[in-house]
BAKOL-691465 format. One record per residue (C-alpha): residue in one letter; x, y, z; chain. Coordinates in nm, 2 decimals, decimal comma, padded with zeros to 4 digits, m for minus. Layout:
[site 'a'; [X; Y; Z]; 'A']
...
! end
This chain:
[site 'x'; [00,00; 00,00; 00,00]; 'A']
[site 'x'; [00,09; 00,35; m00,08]; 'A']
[site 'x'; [00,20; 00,51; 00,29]; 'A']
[site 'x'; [00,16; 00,89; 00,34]; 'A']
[site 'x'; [00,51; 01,01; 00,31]; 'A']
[site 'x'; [00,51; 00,87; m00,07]; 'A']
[site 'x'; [00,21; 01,03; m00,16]; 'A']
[site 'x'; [00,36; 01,35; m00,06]; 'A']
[site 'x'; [00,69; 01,29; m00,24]; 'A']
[site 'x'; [00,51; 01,26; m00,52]; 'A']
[site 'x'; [00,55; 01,58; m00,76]; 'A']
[site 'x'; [00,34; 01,51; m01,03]; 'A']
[site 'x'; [00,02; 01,23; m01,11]; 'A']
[site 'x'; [00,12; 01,11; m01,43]; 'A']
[site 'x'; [m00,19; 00,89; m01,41]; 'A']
[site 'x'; [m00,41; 01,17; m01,39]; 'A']
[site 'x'; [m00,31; 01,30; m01,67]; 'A']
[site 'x'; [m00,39; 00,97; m01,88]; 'A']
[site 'x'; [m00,70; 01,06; m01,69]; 'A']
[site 'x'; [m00,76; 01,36; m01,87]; 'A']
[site 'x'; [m00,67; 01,22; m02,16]; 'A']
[site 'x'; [m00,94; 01,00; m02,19]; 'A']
[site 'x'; [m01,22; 01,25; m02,05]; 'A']
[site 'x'; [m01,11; 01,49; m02,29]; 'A']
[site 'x'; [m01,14; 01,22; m02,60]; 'A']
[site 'x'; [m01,49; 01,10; m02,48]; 'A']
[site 'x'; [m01,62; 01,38; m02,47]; 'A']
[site 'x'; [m01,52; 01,48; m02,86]; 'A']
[site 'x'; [m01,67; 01,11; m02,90]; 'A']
[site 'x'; [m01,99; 01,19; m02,74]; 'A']
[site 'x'; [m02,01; 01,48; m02,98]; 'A']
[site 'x'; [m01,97; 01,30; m03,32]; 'A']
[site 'x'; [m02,00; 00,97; m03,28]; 'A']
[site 'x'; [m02,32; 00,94; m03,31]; 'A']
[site 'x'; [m02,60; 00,73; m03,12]; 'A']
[site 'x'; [m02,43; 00,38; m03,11]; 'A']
[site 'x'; [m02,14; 00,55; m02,91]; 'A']
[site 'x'; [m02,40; 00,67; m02,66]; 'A']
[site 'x'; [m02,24; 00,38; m02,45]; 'A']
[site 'x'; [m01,94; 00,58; m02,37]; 'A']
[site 'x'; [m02,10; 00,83; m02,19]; 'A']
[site 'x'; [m01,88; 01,10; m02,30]; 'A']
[site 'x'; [m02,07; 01,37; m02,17]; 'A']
[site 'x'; [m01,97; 01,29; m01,81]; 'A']
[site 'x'; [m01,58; 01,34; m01,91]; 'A']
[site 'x'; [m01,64; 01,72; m01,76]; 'A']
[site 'x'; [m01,72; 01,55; m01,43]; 'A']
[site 'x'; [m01,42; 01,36; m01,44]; 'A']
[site 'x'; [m01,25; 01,71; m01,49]; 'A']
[site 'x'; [m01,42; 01,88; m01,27]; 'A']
[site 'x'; [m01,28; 01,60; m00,98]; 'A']
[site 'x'; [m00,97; 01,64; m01,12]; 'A']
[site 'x'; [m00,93; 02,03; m01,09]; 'A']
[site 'x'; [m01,06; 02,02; m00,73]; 'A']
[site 'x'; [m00,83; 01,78; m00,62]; 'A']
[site 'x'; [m00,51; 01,91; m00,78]; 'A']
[site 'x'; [m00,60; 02,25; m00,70]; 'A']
[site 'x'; [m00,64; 02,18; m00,33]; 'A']
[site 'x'; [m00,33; 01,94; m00,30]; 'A']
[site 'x'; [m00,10; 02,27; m00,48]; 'A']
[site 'x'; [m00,25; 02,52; m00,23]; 'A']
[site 'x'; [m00,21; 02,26; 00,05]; 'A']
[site 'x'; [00,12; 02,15; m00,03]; 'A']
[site 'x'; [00,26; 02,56; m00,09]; 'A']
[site 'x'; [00,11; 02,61; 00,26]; 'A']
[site 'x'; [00,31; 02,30; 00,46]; 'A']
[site 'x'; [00,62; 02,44; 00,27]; 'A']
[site 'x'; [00,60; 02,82; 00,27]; 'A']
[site 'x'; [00,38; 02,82; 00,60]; 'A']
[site 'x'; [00,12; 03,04; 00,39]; 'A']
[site 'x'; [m00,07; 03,05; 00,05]; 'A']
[site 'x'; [00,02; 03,34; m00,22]; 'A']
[site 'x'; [m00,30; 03,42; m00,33]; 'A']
[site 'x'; [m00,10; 03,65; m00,60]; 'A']
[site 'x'; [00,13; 03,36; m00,68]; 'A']
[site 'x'; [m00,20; 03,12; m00,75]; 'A']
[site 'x'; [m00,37; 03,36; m00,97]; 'A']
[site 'x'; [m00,11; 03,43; m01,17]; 'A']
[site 'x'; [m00,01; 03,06; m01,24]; 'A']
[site 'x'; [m00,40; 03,04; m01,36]; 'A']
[site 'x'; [m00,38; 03,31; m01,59]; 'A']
[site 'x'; [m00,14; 03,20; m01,74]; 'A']
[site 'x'; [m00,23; 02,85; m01,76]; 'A']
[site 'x'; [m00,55; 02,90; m01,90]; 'A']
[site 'x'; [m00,61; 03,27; m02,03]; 'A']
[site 'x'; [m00,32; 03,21; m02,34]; 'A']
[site 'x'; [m00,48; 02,90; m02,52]; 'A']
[site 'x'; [m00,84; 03,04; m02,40]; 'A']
[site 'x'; [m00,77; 03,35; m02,57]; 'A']
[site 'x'; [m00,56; 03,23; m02,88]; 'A']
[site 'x'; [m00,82; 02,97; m02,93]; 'A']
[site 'x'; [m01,15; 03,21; m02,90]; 'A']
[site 'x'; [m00,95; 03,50; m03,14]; 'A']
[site 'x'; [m00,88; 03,23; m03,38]; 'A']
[site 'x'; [m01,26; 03,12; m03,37]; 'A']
[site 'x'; [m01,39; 03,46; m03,35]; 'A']
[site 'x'; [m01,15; 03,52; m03,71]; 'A']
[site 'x'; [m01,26; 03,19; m03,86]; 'A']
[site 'x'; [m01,62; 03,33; m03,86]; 'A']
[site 'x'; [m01,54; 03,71; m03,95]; 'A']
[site 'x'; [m01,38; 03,59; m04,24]; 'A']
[site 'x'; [m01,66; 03,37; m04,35]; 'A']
[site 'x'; [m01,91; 03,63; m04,33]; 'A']
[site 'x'; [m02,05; 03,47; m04,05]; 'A']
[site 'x'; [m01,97; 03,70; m03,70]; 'A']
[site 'x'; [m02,33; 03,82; m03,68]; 'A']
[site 'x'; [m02,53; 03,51; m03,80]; 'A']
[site 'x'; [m02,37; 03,30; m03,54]; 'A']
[site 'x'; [m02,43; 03,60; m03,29]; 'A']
[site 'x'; [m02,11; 03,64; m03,16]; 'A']
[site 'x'; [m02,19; 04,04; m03,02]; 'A']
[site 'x'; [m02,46; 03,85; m02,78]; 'A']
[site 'x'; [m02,21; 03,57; m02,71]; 'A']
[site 'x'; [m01,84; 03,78; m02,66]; 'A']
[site 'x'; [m01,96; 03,90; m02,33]; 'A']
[site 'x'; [m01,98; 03,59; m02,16]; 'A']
[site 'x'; [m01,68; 03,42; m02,32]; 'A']
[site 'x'; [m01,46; 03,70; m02,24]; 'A']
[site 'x'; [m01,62; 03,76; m01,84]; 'A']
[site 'x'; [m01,58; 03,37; m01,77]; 'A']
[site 'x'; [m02,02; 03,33; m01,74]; 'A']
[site 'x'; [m02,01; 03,11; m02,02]; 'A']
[site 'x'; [m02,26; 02,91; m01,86]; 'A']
[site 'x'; [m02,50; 03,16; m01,85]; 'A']
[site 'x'; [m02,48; 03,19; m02,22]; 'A']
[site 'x'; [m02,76; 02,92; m02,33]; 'A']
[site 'x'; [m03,03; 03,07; m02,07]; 'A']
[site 'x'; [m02,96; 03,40; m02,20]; 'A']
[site 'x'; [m02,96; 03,32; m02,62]; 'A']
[site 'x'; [m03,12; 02,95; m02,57]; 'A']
[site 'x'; [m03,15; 02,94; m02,95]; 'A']
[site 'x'; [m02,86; 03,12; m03,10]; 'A']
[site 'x'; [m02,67; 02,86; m03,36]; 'A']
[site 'x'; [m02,35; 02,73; m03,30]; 'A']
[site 'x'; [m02,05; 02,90; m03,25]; 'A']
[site 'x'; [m01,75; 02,65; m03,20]; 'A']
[site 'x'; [m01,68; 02,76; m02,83]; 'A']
[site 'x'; [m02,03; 02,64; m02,66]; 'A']
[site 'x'; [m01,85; 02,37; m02,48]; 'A']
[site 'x'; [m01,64; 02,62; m02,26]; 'A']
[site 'x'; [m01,93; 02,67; m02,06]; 'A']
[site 'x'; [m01,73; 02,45; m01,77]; 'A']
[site 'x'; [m01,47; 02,71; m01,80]; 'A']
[site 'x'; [m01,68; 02,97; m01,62]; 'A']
[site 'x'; [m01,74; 02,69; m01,35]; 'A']
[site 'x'; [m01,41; 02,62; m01,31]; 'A']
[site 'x'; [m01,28; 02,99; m01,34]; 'A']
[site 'x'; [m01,53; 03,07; m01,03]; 'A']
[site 'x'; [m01,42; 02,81; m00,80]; 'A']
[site 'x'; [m01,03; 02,91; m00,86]; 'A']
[site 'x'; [m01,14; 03,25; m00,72]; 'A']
[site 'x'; [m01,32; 03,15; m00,43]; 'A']
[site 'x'; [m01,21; 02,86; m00,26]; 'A']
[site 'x'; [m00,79; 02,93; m00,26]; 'A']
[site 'x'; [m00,91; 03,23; m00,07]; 'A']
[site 'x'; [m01,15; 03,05; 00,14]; 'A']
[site 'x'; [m00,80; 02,82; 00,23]; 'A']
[site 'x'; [m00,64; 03,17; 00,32]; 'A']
[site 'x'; [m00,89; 03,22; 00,58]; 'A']
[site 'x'; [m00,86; 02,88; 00,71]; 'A']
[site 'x'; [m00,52; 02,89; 00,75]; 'A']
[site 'x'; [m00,32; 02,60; 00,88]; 'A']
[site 'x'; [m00,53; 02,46; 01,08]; 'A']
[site 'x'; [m00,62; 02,13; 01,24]; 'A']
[site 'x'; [m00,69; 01,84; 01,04]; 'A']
[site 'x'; [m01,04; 01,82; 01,16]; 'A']
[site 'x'; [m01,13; 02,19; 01,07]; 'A']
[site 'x'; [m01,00; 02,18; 00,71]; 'A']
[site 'x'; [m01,16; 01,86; 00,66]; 'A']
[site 'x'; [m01,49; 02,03; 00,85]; 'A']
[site 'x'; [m01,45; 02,35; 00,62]; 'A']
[site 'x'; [m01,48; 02,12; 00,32]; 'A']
[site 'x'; [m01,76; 01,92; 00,44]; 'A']
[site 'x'; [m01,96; 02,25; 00,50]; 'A']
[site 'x'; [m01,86; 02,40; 00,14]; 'A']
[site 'x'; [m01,99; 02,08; m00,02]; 'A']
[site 'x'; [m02,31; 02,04; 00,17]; 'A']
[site 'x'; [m02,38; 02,43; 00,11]; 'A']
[site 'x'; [m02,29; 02,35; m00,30]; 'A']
[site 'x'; [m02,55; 02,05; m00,28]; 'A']
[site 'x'; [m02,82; 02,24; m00,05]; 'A']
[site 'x'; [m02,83; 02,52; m00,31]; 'A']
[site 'x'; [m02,86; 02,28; m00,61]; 'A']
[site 'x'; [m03,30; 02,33; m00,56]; 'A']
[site 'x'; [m03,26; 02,67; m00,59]; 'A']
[site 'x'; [m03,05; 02,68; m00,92]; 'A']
[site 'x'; [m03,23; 02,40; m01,10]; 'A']
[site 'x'; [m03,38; 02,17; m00,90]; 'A']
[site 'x'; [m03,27; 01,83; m00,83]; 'A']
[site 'x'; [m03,45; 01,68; m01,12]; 'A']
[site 'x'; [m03,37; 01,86; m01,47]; 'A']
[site 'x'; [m03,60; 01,68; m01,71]; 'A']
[site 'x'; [m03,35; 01,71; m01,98]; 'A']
[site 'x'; [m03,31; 02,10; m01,98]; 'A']
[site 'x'; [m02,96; 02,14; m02,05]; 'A']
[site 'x'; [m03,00; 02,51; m01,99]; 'A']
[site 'x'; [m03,08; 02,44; m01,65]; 'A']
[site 'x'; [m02,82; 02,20; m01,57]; 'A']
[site 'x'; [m02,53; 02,45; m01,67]; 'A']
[site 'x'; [m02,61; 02,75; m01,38]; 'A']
[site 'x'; [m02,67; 02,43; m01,16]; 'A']
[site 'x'; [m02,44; 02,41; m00,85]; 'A']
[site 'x'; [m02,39; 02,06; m00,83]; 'A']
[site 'x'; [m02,09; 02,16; m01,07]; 'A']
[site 'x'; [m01,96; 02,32; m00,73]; 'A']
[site 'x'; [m02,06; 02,01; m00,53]; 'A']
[site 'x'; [m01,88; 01,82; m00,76]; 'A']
[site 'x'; [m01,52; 02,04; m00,76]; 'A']
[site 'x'; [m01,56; 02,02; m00,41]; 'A']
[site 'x'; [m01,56; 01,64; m00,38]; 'A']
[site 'x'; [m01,19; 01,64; m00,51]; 'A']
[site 'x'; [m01,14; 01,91; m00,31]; 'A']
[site 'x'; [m01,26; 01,69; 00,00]; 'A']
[site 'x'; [m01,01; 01,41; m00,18]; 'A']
[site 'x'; [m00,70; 01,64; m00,13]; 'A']
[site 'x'; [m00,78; 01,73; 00,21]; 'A']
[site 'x'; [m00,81; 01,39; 00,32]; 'A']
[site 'x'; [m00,49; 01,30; 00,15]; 'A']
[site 'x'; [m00,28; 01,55; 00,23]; 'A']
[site 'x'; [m00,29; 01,55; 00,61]; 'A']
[site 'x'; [m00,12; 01,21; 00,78]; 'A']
[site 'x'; [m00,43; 01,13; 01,05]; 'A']
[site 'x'; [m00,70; 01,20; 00,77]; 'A']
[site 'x'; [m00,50; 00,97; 00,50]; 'A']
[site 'x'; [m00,53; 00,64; 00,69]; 'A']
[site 'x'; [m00,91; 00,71; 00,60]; 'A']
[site 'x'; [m00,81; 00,62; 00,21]; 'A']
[site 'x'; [m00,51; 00,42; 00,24]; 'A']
[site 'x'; [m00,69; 00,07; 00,18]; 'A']
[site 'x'; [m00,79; 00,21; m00,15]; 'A']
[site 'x'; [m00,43; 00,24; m00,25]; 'A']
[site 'x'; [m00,36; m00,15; m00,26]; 'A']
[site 'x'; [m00,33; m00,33; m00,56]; 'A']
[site 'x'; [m00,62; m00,54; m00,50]; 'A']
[site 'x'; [m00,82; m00,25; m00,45]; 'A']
[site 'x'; [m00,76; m00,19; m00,78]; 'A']
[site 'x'; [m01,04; m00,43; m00,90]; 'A']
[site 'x'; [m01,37; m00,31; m00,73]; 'A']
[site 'x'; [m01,28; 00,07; m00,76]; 'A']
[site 'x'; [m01,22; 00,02; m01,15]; 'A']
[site 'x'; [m01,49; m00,20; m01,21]; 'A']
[site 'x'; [m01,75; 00,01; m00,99]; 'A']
[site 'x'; [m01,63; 00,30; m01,20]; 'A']
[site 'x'; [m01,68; 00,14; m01,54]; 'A']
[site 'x'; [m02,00; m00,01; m01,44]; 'A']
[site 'x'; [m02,15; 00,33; m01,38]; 'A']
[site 'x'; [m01,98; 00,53; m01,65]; 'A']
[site 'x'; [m02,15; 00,33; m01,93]; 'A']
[site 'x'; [m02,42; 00,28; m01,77]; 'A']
[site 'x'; [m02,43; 00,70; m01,68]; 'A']
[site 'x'; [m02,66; 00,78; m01,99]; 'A']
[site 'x'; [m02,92; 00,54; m01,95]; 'A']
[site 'x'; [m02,92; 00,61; m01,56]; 'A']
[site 'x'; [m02,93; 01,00; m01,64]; 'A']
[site 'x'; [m03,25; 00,91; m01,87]; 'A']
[site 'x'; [m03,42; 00,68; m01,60]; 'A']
[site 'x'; [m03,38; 00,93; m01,33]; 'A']
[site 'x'; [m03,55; 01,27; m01,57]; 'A']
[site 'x'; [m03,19; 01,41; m01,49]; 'A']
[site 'x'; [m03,16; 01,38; m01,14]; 'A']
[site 'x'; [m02,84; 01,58; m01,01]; 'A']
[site 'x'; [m02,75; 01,37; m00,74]; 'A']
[site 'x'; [m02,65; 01,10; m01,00]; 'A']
[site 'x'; [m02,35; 01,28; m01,08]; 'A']
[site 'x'; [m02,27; 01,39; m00,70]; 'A']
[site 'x'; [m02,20; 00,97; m00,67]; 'A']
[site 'x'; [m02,07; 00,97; m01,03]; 'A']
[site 'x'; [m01,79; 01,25; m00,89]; 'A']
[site 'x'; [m01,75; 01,02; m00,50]; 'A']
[site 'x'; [m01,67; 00,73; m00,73]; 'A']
[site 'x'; [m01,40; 00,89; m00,97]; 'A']
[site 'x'; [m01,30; 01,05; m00,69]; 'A']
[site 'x'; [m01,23; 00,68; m00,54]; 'A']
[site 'x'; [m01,06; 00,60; m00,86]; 'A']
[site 'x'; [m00,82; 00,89; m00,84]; 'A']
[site 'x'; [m00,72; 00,73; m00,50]; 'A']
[site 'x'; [m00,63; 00,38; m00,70]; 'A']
[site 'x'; [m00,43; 00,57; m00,98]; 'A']
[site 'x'; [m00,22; 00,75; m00,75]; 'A']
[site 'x'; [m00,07; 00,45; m00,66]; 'A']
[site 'x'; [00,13; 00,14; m00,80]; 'A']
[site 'x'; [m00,04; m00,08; m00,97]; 'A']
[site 'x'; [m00,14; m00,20; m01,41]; 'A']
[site 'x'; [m00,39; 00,10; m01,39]; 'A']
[site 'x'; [m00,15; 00,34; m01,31]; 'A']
[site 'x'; [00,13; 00,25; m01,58]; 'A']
[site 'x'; [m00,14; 00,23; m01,84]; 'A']
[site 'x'; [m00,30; 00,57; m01,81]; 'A']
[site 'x'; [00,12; 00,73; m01,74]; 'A']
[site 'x'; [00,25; 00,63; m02,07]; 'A']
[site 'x'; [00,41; 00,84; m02,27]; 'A']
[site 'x'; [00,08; 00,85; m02,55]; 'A']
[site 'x'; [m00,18; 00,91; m02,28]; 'A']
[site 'x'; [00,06; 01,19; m02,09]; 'A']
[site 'x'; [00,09; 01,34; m02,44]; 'A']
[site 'x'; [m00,29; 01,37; m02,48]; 'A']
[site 'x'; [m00,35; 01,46; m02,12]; 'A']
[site 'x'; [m00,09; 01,75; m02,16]; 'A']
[site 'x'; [m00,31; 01,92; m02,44]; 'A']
[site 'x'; [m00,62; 01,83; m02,33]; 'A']
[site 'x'; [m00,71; 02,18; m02,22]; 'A']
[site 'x'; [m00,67; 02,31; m02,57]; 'A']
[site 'x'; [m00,80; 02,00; m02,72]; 'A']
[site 'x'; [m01,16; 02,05; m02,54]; 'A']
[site 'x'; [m01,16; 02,38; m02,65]; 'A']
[site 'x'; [m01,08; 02,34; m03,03]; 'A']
[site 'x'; [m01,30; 02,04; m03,09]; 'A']
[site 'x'; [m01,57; 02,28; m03,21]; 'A']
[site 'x'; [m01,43; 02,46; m03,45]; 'A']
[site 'x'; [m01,14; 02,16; m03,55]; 'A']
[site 'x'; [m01,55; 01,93; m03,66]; 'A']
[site 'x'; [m01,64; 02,26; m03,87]; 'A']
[site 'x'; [m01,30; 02,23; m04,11]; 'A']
[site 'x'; [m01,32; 01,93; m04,13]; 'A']
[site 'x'; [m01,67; 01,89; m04,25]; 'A']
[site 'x'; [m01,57; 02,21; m04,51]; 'A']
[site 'x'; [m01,26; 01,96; m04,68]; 'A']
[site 'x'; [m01,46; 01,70; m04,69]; 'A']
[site 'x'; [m01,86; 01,74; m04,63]; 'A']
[site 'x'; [m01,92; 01,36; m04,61]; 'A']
[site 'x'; [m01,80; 01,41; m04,25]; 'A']
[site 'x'; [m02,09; 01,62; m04,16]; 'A']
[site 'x'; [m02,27; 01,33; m04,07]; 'A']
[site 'x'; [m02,17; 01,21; m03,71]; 'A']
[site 'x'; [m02,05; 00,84; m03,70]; 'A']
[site 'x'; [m01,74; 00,67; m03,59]; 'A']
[site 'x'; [m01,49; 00,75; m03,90]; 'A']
[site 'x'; [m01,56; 01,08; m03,84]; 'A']
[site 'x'; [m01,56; 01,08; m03,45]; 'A']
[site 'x'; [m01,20; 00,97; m03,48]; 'A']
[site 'x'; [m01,13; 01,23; m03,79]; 'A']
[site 'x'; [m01,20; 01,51; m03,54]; 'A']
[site 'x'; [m01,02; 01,36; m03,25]; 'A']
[site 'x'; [m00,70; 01,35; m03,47]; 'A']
[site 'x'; [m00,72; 01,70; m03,59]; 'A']
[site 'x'; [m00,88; 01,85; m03,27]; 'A']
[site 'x'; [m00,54; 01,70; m03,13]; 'A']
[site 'x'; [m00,32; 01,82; m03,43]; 'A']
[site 'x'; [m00,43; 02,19; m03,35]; 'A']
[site 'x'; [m00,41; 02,17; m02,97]; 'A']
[site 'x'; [m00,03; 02,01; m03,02]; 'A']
[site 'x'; [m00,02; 02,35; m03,18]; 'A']
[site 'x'; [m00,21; 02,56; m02,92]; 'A']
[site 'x'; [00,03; 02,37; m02,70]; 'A']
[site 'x'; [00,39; 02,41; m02,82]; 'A']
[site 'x'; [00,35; 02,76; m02,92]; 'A']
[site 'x'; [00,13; 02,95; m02,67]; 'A']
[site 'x'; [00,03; 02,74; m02,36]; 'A']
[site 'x'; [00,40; 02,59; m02,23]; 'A']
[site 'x'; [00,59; 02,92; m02,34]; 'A']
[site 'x'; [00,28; 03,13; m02,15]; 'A']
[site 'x'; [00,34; 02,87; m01,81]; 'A']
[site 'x'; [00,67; 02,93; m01,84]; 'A']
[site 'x'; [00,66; 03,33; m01,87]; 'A']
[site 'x'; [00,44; 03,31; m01,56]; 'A']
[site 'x'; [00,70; 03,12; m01,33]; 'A']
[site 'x'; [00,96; 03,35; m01,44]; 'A']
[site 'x'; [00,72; 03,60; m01,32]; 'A']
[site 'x'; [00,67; 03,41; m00,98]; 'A']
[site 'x'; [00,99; 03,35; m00,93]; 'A']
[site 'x'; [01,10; 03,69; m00,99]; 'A']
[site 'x'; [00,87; 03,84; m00,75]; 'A']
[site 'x'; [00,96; 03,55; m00,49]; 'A']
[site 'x'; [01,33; 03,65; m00,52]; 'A']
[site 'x'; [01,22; 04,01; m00,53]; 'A']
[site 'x'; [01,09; 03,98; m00,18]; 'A']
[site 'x'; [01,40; 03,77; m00,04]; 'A']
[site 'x'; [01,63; 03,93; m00,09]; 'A']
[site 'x'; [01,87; 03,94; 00,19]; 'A']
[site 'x'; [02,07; 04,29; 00,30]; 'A']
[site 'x'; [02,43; 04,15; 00,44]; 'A']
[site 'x'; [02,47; 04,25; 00,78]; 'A']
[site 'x'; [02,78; 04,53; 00,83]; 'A']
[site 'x'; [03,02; 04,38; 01,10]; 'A']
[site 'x'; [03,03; 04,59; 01,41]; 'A']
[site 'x'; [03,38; 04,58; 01,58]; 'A']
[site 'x'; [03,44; 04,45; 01,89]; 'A']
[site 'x'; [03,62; 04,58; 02,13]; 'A']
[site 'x'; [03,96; 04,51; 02,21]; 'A']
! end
């Protein structure tokens, strides 16, 4: 089993990022596949994001605070803009372009939709244009989820401070219950297949803060004994398979239920259980860290957000692919990942990397040491 002091050597979850990987390609999938891919459930790969973000978020902020003794709110903020402003911007300008050239800003309403894109309430879009046509960018309506919860809850951490195991674990608790007692109030618990209503929905919240929860649990010695049977090998086995088991079964279930939103508060509890299994040894973990699913898990960001637009060129070279289906499901994955490798190389590693030079700078800035002047002594 995986004992606490390895889990917090490790630097990086190569694992998750396999994870991402495959969210990121079922959901494309789930797009334009068509109906005998429904199996895949693709559209619950945001979920599995969404688990993700809380988590890693909330172990970084965590593990800056047991090093530094404190949490740079300035130093987190600017490490998310430049994470995800460059590709988010590059990749919006670029769709924005695509359609000014074509003669088509107005007709796909971009002056209605530019607002929210730009102020991160893209999911407040389709309530306020619920028929406006498509515009290659609808999907980053989990950006504005996600872009809210990095603002809040690193500063609710502030205020926590380092405290007690029991009151960080307690804070949590609280935030999630709040998230899911507020979920009748923006939607209701039942959706009945309103999309519209599902996206202002907090159960999005609920469901960041469940890997939130996760790296609280984790990252504190007394609390981690809690999840430690989950990192054995054999453990492996019913985590996996209760995950698989309910991911393909997530559409059919989602149906059955009109929509109910506490489907995908046990969908998150149980991907959260698997992020438990691949953070430690075992077949699961070496598959989803090899090199080909690390390399689609690094540009899945940009991936996500061009699979939009990458569907519309491809259906202009060749229209037979307007027609969703497998062949061109797996056409649009390949060039969805061609222009992120793109988005990737040229604007999102050089922008991370401008932003720790920035970080850094500012650190060493602010720590810099005068040399004392040596007072004699007397003879």
């Amino acid at each position: 089993m995986l004992s606490h002091a390895e889990f917090r050597a490790m630097r990086r979850f190569p694992a998750l990022d396999g994870l991402r990987a495959v969210a990121a390609v079922i959901v494309v999938v789930s797009h334009f596949a068509g109906p005998q891919w429904l199996w895949v459930s693709g559209w619950v790969g945001v979920y599995i994001f969404f688990v993700l973000s809380g988590f890693l978020i909330t172990t970084l902020l965590l593990r800056e605070q047991s090093t530094t003794g404190r949490i740079s709110l300035k130093a987190f903020y600017l490490r998310r803009v430049f994470r995800i402003l460059p590709p988010y911007l590059v990749i919006l300008g670029f769709v924005v372009l695509f359609c000014w050239l074509r003669g088509e800003f107005f007709a796909r309403e971009f002056p209605t939709a530019l607002p929210y894109y730009l102020t991160f309430f893209n999911e407040f879009l389709p309530a306020a244009n619920p028929t406006g046509p498509d515009n290659f960018f609808s999907g980053s309506w989990t950006l504005g989820i996600e872009e809210k919860f990095y603002l809040f809850w690193p500063a609710l951490m502030v205020v926590v401070g380092v405290a007690a195991v029991k009151r960080r674990i307690a804070v949590a608790v609280v935030a999630l219950g709040a998230m899911v007692a507020l979920i009748p109030f923006t939607g209701g618990w039942i959706m009945d297949f309103s999309l519209t209503t599902l996206y202002e929905s907090t159960v999005h919240y609920a469901i960041l803060l469940i890997g939130a929860l996760l790296a609280v649990l984790m990252h504190n010695e007394r609390s981690f004994v809690l999840v430690r049977p989950l990192t054995h090998p054999f453990a492996a086995v019913p985590v996996v398979g209760a995950f698989l088991w309910l991911h393909v079964n997530m559409t059919d279930l989602w149906a059955s239920t009109r929509n109910n939103t506490l489907l995908l508060v046990g969908y998150a509890a149980v991907v959260a259980l698997l992020l438990v299994v691949l953070v430690s040894r075992g077949p699961v973990r070496w598959v989803l860290s090899t090199a080909p699913m690390r390399f689609v898990g690094d540009r899945s960001y940009s991936l996500y957000l061009v699979q939009g637009i990458a569907h519309f060129i491809v259906v202009l070279t060749i229209p037979r692919f307007a027609v969703n289906g497998t062949l061109t499901a797996v056409v649009v994955v390949l060039v969805s990942l061609l222009m992120a490798d793109v988005v990737y190389r040229w604007f999102e590693q050089p922008a991370i990397a401008w932003g720790r030079r920035i970080i850094a700078a500012r650190r060493s800035t602010r720590e810099v040491v005068v040399e004392p002047v040596p007072v004699p002594t007397p003879a």
